[in-house]
C-alpha positions as CSV (number, residue, x, y, z in Angstrom):
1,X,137.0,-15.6,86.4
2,X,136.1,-14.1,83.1
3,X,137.9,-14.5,79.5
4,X,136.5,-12.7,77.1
5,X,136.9,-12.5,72.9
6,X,140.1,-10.1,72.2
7,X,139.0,-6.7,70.2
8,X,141.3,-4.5,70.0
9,X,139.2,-2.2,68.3
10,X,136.6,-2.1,71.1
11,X,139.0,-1.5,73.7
12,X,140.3,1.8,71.9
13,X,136.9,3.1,71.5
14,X,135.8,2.6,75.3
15,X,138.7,4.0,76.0
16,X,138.4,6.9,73.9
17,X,135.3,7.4,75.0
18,X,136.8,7.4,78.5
19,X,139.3,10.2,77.6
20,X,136.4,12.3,76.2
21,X,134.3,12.1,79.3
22,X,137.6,12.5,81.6
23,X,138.2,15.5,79.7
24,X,135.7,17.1,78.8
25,X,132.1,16.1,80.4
26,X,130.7,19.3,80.3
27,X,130.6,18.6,76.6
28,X,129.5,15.9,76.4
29,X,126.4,16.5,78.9
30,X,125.2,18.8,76.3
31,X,125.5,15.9,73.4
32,X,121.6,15.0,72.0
33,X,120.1,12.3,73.8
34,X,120.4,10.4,70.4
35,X,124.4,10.9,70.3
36,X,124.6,10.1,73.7
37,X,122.7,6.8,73.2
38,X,124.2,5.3,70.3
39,X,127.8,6.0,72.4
40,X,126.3,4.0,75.2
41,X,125.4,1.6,72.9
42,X,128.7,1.3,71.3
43,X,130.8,1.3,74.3
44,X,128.6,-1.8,75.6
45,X,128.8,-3.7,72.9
46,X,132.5,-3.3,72.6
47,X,132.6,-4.6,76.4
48,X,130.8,-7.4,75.4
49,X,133.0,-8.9,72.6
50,X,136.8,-7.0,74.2
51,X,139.7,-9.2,75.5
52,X,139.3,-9.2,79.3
53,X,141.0,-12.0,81.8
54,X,139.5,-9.7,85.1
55,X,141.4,-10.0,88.0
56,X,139.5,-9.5,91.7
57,X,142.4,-8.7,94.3
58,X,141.7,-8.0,97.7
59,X,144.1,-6.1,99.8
60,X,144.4,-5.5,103.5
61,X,144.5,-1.5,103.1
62,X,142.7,0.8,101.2
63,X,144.5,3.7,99.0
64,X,143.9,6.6,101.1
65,X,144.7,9.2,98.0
66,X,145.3,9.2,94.4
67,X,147.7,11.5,95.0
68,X,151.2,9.4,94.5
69,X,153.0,12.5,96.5
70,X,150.9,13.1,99.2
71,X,152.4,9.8,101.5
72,X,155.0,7.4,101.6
73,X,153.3,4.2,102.2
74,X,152.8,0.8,100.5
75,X,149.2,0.7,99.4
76,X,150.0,4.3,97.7
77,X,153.3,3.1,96.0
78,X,151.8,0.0,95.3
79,X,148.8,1.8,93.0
80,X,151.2,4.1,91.9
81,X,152.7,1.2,90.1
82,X,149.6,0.4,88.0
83,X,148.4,3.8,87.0
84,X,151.8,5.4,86.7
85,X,155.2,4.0,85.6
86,X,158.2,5.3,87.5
87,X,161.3,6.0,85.4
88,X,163.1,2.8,86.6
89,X,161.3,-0.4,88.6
90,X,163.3,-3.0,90.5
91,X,163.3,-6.4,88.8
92,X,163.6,-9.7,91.5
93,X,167.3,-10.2,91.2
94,X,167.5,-6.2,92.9
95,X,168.5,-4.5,89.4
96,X,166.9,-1.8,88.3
97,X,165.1,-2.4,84.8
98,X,164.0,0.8,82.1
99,X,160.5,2.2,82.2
100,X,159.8,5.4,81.2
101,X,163.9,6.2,81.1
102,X,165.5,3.6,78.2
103,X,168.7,4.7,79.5
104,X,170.6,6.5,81.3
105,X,175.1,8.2,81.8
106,X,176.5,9.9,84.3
107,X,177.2,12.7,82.9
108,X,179.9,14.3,85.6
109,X,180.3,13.4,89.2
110,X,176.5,15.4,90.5
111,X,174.6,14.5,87.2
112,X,173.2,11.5,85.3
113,X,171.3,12.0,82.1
114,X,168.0,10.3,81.7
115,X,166.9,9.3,77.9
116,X,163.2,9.1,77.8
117,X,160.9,7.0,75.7
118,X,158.8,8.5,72.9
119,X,155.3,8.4,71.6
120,X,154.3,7.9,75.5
121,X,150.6,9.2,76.8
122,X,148.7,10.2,79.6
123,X,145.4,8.8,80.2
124,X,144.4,12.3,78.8
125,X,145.7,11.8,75.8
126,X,148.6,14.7,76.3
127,X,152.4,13.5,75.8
128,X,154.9,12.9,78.0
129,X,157.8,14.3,77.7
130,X,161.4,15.8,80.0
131,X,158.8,18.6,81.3
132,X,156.4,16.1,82.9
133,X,159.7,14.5,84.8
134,X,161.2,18.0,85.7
135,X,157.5,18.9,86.7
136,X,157.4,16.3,89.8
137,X,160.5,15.7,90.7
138,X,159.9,19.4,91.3
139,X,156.5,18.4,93.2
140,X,158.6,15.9,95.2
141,X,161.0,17.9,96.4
142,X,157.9,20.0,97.9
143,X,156.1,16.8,99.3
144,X,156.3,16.6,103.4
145,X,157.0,12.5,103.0
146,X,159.3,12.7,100.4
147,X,161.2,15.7,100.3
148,X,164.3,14.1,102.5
149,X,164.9,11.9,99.8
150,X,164.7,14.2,97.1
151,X,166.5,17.2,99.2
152,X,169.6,15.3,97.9
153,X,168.7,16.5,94.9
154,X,169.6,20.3,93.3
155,X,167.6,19.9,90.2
156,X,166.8,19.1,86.5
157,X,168.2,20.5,83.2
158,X,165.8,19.6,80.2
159,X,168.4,19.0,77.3
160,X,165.4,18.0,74.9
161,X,161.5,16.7,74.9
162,X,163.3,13.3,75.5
163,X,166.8,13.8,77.7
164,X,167.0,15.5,81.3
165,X,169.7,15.7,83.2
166,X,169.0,15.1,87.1
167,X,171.8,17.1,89.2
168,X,172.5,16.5,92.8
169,X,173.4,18.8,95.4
170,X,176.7,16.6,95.9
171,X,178.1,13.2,94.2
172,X,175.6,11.2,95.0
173,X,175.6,7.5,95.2
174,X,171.5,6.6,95.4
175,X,170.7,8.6,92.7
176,X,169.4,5.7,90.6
177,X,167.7,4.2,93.3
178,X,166.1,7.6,94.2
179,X,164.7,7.8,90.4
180,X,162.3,4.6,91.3
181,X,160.5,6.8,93.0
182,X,159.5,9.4,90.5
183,X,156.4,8.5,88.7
184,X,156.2,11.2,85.9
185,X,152.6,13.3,86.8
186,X,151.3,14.6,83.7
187,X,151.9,18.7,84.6
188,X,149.1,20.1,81.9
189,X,146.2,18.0,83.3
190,X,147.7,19.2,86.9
191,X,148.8,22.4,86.5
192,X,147.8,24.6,89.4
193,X,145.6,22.6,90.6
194,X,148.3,20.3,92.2
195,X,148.6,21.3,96.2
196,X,149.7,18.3,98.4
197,X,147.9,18.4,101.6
198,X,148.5,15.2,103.9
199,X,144.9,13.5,104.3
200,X,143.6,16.2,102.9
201,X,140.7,16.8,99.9
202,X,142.7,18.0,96.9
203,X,142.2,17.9,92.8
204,X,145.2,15.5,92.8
205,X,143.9,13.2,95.9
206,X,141.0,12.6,93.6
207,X,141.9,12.4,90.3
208,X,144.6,10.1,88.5
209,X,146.8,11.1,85.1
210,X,149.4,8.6,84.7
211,X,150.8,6.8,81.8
212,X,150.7,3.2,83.5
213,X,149.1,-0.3,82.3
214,X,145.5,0.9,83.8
215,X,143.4,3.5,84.4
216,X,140.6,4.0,86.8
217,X,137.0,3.2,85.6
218,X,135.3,3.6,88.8
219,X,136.2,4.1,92.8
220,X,134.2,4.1,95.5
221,X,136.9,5.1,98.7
222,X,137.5,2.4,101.2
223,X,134.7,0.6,99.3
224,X,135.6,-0.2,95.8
225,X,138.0,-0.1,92.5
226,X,137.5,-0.8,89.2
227,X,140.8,-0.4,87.0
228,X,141.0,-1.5,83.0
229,X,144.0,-1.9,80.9
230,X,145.1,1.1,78.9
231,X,144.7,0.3,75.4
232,X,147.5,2.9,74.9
233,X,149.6,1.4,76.9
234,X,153.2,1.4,75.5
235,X,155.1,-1.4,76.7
236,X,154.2,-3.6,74.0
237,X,156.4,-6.0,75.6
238,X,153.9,-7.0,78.7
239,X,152.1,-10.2,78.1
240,X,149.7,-10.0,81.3
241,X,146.2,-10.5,79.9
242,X,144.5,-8.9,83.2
243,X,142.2,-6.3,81.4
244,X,139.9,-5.7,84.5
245,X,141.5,-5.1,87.8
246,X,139.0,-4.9,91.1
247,X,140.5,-4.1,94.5
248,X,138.3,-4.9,96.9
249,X,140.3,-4.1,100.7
250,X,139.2,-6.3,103.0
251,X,140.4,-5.5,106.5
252,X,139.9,-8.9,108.2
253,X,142.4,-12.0,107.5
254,X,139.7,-14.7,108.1
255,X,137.0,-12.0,105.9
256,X,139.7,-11.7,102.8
257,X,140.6,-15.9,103.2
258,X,136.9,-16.7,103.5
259,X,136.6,-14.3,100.1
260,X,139.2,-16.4,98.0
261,X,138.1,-20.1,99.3
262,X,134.6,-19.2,98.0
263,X,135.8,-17.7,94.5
264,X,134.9,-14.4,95.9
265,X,138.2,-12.5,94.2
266,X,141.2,-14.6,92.8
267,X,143.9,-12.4,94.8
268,X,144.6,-11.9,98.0
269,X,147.6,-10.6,100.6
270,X,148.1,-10.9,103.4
271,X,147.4,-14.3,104.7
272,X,147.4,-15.0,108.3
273,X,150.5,-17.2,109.8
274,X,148.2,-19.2,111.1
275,X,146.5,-20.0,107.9
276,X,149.4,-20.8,105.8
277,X,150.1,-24.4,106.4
278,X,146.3,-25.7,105.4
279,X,146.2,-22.9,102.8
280,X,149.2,-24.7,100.9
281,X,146.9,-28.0,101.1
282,X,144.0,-26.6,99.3
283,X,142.8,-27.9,96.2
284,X,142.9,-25.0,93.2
285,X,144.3,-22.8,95.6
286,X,148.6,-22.1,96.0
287,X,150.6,-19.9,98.2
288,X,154.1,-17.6,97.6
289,X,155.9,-16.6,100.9
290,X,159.0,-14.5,100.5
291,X,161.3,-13.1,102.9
292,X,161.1,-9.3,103.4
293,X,163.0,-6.7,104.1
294,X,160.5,-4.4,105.6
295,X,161.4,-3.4,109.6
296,X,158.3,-3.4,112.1
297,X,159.8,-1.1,115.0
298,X,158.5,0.7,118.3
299,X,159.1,4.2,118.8
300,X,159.3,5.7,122.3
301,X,159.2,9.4,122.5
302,X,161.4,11.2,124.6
303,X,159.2,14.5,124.5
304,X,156.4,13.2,125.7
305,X,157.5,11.4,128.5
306,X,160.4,12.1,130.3
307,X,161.1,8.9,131.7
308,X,162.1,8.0,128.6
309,X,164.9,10.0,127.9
310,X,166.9,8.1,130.5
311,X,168.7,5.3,128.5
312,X,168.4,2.8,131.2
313,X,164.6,2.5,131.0
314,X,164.9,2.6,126.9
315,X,167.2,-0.4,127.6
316,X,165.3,-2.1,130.1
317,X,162.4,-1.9,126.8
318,X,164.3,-3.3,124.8
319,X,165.4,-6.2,126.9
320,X,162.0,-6.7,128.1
321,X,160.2,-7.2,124.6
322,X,161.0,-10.8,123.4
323,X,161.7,-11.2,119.3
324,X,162.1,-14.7,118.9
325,X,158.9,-15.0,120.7
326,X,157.0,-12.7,118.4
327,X,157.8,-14.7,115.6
328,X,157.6,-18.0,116.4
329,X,154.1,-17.7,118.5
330,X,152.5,-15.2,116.3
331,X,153.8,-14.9,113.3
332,X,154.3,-18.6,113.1
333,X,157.7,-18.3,112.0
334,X,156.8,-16.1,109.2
335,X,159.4,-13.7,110.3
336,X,162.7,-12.8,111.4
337,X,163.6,-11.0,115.0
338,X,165.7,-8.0,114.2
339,X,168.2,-6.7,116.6
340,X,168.9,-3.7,114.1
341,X,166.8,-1.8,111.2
342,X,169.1,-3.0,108.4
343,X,167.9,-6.4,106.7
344,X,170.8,-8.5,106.3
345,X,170.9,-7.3,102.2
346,X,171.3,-3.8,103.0
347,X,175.1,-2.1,103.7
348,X,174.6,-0.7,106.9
349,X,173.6,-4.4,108.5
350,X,175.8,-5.1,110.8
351,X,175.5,-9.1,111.9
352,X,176.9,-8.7,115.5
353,X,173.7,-6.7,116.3
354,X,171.2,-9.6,118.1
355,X,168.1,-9.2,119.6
356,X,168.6,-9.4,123.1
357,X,165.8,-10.6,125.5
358,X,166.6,-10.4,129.4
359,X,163.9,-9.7,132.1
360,X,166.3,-9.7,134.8
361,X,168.5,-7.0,133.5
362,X,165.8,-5.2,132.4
363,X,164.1,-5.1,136.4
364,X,167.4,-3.9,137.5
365,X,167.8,-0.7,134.5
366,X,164.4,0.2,135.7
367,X,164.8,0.1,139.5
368,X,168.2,2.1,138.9
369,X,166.6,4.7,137.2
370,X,164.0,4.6,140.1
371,X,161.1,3.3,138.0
372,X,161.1,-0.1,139.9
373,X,156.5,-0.9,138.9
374,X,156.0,3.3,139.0
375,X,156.0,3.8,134.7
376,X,153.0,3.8,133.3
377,X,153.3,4.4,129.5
378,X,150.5,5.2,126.4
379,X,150.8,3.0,123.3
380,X,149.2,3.1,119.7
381,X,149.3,0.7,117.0
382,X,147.4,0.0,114.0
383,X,145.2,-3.2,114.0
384,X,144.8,-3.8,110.0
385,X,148.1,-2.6,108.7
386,X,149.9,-5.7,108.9
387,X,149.4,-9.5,109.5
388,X,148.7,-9.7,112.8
389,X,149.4,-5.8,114.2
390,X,147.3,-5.8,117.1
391,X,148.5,-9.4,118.4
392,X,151.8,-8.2,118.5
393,X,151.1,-4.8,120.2
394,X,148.9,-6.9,123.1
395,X,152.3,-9.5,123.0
396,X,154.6,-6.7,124.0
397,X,152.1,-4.8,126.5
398,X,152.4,-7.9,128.1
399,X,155.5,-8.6,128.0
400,X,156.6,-4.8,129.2
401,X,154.1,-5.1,132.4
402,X,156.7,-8.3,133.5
403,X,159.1,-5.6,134.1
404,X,156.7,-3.6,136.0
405,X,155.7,-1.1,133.1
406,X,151.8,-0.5,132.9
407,X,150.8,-0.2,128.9
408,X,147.4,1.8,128.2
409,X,147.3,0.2,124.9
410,X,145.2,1.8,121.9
411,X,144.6,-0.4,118.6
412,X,143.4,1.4,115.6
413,X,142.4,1.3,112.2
414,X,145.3,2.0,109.6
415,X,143.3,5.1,108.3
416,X,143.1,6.6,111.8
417,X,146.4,5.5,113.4
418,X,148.6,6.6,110.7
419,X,147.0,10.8,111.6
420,X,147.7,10.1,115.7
421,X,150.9,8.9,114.4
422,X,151.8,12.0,112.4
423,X,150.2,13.6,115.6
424,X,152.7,11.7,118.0
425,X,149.6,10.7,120.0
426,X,151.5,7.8,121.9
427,X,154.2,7.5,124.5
428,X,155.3,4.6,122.1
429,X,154.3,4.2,118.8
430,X,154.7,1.0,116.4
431,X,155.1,1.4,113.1
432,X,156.8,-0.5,109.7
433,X,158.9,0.5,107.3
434,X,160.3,-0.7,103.4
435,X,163.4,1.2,102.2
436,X,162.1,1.3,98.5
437,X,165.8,2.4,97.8
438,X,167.2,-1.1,99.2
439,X,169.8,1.3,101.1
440,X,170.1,1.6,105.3
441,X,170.1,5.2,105.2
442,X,166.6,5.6,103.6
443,X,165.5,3.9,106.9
444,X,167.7,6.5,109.0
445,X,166.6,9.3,107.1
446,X,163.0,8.6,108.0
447,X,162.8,6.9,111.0
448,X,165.4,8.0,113.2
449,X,167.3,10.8,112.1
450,X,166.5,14.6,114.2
451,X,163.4,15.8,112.9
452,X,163.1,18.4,110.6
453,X,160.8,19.6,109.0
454,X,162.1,21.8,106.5
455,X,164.3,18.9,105.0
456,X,161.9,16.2,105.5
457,X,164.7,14.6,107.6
458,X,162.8,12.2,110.8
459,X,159.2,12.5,109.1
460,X,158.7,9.0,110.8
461,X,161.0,9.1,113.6
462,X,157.7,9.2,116.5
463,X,160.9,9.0,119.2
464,X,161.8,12.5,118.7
465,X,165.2,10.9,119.2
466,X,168.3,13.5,118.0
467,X,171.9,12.5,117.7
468,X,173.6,15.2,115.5
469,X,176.4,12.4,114.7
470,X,173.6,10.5,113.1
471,X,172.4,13.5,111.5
472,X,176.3,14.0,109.7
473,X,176.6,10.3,108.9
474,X,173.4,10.4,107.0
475,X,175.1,13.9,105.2
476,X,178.2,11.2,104.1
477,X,176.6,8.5,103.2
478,X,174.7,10.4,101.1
479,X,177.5,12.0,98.9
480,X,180.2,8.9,99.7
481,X,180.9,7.0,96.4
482,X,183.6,4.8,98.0
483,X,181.6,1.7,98.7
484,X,183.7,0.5,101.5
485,X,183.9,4.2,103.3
486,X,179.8,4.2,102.3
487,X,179.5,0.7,104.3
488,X,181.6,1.8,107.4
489,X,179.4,5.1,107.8
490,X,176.0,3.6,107.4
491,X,177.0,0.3,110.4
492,X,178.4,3.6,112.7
493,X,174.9,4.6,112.0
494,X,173.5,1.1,113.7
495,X,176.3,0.7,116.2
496,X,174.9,4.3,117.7
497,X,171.1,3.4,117.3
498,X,171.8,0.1,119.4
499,X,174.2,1.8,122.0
500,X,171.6,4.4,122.6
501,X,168.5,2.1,122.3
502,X,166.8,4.8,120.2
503,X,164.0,2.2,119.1
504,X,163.1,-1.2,119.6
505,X,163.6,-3.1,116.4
506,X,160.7,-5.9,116.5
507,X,161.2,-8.0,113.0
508,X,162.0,-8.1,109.3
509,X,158.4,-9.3,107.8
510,X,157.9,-12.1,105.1
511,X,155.1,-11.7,102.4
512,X,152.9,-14.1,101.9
513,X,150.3,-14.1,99.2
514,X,147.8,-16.7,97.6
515,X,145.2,-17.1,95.0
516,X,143.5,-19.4,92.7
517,X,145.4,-21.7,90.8
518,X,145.1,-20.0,87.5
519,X,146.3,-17.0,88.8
520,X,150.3,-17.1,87.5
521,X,151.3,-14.6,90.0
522,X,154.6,-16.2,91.3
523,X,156.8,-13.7,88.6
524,X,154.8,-10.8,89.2
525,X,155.7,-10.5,92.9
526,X,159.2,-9.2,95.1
527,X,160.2,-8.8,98.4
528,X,159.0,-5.0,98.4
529,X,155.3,-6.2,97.5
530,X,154.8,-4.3,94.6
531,X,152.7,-6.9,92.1
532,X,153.8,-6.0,88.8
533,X,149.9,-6.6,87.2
534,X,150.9,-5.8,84.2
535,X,152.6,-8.7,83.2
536,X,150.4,-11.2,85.3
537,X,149.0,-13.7,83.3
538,X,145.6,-15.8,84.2
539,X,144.7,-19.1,82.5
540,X,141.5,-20.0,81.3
541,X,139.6,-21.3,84.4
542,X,136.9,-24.0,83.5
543,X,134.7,-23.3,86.6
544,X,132.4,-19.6,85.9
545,X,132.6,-18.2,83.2
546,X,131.1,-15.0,81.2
């Protein structure tokens, strides 16, 4: 752990000098070798005497792209949060809090008017402003992984530099929720040179303008990095003291523990069920586990194998994978068995809906469809993505050859399994999922509605699974503003998904982090496992010190 002097001063310069080269290095290449010294020598003197309490996290997953539009996942939402600021966060209690919006009216039934906050920069130095907003909510509504969520959306109306409205296609009852996903891009540094291209090599994958707490120093992909605090930075209100951010991904859960117990980083999630109860009687070292609401599920596509269009052998799946067992064996309790996608906080959850675990029943689907130890079925899974991924996929290979089902099971790294899964590689598939909207239908939209791809609609849904009624109800619930209508659509929604065992739902995941004792972390985390860095604050440490 390192504490350094505060100098304001210092930090500005560095990170003026930061803009300069960000902006314009083929400049400054052709500086004097004199000019160029004496800034070399200023900026490392500054970083000798600056404020810095440096932080060394390590993750299990590595930020694929830069590019906060180019996929929906948690590592990229998760970075998105300290380089960019959405226009509204979610605070603990599940209320949404001002960031780059102070406030915001509904303005008439399809609109709601957005005041923004002035004197805000980009990294670049250039100001944000109602363009920058109109600018990628306009880019989102383009993205493959995002655009079902923002095809709710008609448009924007800049009223000035500082007010937009944001107009939806109908009434439209997420539309706040919707808004934590836009992190303002900043559209001069971007402009045509923005193209989204899923795992692809792009200006934006690369390269990071965002008006966030940090910026990025240096990066070395799947290796590496190095993020410092944004002198600039205008919530003056955040009292973190983390000045130096390293993310380190470590893959392995014995690797990353090993890391922290030997002062390696201060920071680490996840931490291995199995680990948890000595972690939590460590000396200098303490633990946070909160319940989750993300959904691990399996997929089982009806297109690629026909079998599994009959209903009776998606049944006899279901009933032949055991919940309880998943999370009491593996994940140590650190779990719940869902019988449904909605967690019990969301409105489509509907509490009748069990897990249901019977072999018996299961043998006798099977046999009636005439699959009685004939079905022989592909399966992928990641085996970094989540504590404990590959475990789980063995568990339930296992547990489908008691019914006479013979898995060819694949494990692979998240990098690679998430492109088979976009591929549909895999009879069945198992994947997770947060609602960042804290609504049901943001998990229908995505994982089971019919898949389209002009709408975005079923960008996750690996079942190729189509029920037009789902299709409508997601429509409704959409545009319904009657909360008790709204409620009754979206639990029609999970009624039909368990009568017609489109997916297996597997469990509800709980979060566990830990770090050094010094580490104040326990305010800075929330059930969608977005650490808000900015406001972490480290204590002075008496063991290493700079």
């Amino acid at each position: 752990m390192i504490i350094k002097m505060n100098n304001d001063y210092c930090d500005k310069t560095a990170f003026t000098f930061y803009r300069a080269r960000h902006f314009f290095s083929s400049v400054i290449r052709r500086l004097t070798k004199r000019t160029t010294l004496l800034l070399t020598i200023a900026v490392s003197v500054c970083a000798l005497q600056a404020h810095a309490a440096t932080l060394r996290m390590a993750f299990d997953n590595n930020v694929v792209s830069l590019d906060p539009h180019e996929l929906l996942s948690e590592s990229s939402l998760q970075f998105s949060h300290l380089v960019y600021d959405p226009l509204v966060r979610w605070k603990k209690d599940g209320s949404l809090e001002p960031r780059l919006a102070t406030k915001w009216e509904q303005i008439d039934p399809k609109t709601v008017r957005f005041y923004l906050r002035k004197d805000v920069q980009f990294i670049t130095g250039n100001a944000f402003s109602a363009k920058d907003v109109a600018y990628t909510i306009n880019r989102l509504k383009g993205s493959p992984d995002f655009r079902a969520m923002f095809d709710t959306i008609q448009g924007t109306k800049i009223i000035d530099l500082y007010t937009i409205d944001i107009i939806s296609v109908a009434p439209n009852p997420l539309t706040l929720n919707v808004m934590t996903y836009v992190f303002p891009m900043d559209r001069v540094y971007f402009k045509d040179r923005d193209k989204i291209v899923k795992y692809g090599e792009t200006f934006a994958s690369k390269n990071v303008s965002g008006t966030g707490a940090y910026y990025i120093e240096a990066r070395k992909t799947g290796v590496k990095t190095v993020l410092k605090r944004n002198p600039h930075y205008w919530d003056k209100e955040s009292k973190g003291n983390v000045d130096k951010l390293i993310l380190t991904p470590i893959r392995n859960a014995s690797t990353r523990l090993a890391a922290l117990l030997s002062g390696d980083v201060d920071f680490i999630f996840p931490i291995s069920p199995i680990d948890i109860p000595r972690m939590k009687q460590q000396k200098g070292i303490k633990v946070r586990t909160l319940q989750g609401t993300r959904i691990a599920l399996l997929h089982m596509n009806e297109e690629r194998n026909l079998a599994l269009k009959d209903i009776r052998v998606r049944k006899a799946i279901n009933l032949a994978i055991n919940q309880k067992l998943i999370v009491d064996k593996i994940l140590k309790g650190y779990g719940t068995p869902a019988g449904q996608l909605s967690a019990d906080r969301f409105l489509g959850h509907v509490s009748s809906l069990k897990p249901e675990y019977n072999l018996a029943k299961a043998k006798a689907l099977l046999e009636d469809a005439g699959y009685k130890d004939t079905l022989s079925v592909s399966m992928m899974a990641s085996n970094n993505r989540y504590v404990d991924d590959k475990l789980v996929a063995e568990a339930i290979a296992s547990m489908l050859s008691k019914v006479g089902i013979k898995v060819n099971l694949k494990t692979l790294p998240k990098a690679q399994y998430y492109q088979e899964f976009d591929r549909r590689s895999a009879d069945l598939m198992m994947v997770t999922w947060q609602s960042d909207t804290l609504d049901s239908n943001n998990l229908f939209e995505f994982l089971v509605a019919c898949p389209d791809g002009s709408s975005g609609l079923g960008a996750y849904n690996a079942s190729e699974y189509c029920n037009p009624s789902i299709n409508q109800a997601i429509g409704q619930a959409n545009t319904e503003m009657n909360p008790e209508r709204r409620i009754r659509l979206l639990q029609s929604v999970e009624r039909t998904l368990h009568n017609d065992a489109a997916v297996v739902p597997l469990f509800w995941q709980s979060l566990n982090w830990a770090s050094k004792e010094n580490v104040h972390f326990e305010n800075v985390v929330n059930d969608q496992n977005y650490p808000y860095i900015d406001r972490l604050i480290i204590t002075e440490n008496k063991g290493t010190r700079d």
